[in-house]
C-alpha positions as CSV (number, residue, x, y, z in Angstrom):
1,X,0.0,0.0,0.0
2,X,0.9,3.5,-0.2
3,X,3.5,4.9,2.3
4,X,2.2,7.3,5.3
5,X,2.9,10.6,4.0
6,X,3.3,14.2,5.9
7,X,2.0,17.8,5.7
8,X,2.5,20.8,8.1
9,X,0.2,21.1,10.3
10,X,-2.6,23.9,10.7
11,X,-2.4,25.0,14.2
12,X,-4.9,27.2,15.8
13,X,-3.2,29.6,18.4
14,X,-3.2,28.1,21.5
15,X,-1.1,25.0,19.7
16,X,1.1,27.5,18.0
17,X,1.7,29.0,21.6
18,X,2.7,25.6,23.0
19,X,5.1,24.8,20.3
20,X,6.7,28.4,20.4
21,X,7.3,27.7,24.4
22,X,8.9,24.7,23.4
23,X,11.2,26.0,20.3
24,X,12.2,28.5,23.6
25,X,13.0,25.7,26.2
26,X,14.9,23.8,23.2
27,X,16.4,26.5,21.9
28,X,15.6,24.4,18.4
29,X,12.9,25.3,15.6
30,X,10.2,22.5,15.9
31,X,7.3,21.8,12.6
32,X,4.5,20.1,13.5
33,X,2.9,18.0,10.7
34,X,0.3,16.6,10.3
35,X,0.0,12.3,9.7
36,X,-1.9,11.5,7.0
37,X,-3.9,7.9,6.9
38,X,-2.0,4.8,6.6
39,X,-4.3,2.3,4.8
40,X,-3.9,-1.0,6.7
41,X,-2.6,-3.9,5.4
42,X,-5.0,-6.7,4.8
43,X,-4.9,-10.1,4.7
44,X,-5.9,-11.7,1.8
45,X,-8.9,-12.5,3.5
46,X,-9.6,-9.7,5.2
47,X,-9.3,-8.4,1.4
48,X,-11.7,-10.6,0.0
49,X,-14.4,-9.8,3.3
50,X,-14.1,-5.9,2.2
51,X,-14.9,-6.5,-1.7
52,X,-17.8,-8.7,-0.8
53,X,-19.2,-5.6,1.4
54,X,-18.0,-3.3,-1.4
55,X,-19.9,-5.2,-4.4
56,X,-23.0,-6.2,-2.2
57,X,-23.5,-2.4,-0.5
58,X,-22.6,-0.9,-4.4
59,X,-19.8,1.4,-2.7
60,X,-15.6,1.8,-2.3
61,X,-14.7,1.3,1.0
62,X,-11.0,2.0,2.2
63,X,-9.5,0.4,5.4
64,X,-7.1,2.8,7.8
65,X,-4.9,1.8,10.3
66,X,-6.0,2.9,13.8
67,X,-4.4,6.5,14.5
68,X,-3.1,6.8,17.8
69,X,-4.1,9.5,20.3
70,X,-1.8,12.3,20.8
71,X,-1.0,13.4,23.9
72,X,-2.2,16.6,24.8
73,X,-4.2,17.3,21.5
């Protein structure tokens, strides 16, 4: 499947804030991005079980690995 890709993040300013304290206490510049989806990789079973739905419901499904919580989003 296709690799996880990236993108900065859009940050409203109270998460801007929190990374600018911590660019200060690091004395680094920090970029938050953004994950993207990861499809998740299906057995060949698994596979078959989400065509079936697909053809018998007449739609495209797409399965997504589980994104983990951040902390403090």
């Amino acid at each position: 499947m296709a690799p996880q890709q990236l993108r900065v993040a859009e940050l409203n300013e109270a998460r801007l804030a929190r990374i600018r304290d911590l660019e200060s206490r690091l004395g680094s510049i920090v970029i938050a991005y953004e994950s993207q989806p990861t499809y998740a990789d299906l057995s060949p079973e698994q596979l078959a079980a989400l065509q079936e739905l697909e053809h018998e419901l007449g739609v495209v499904l797409v399965a997504y690995t589980p994104k983990v919580a951040s902390v403090g989003a």
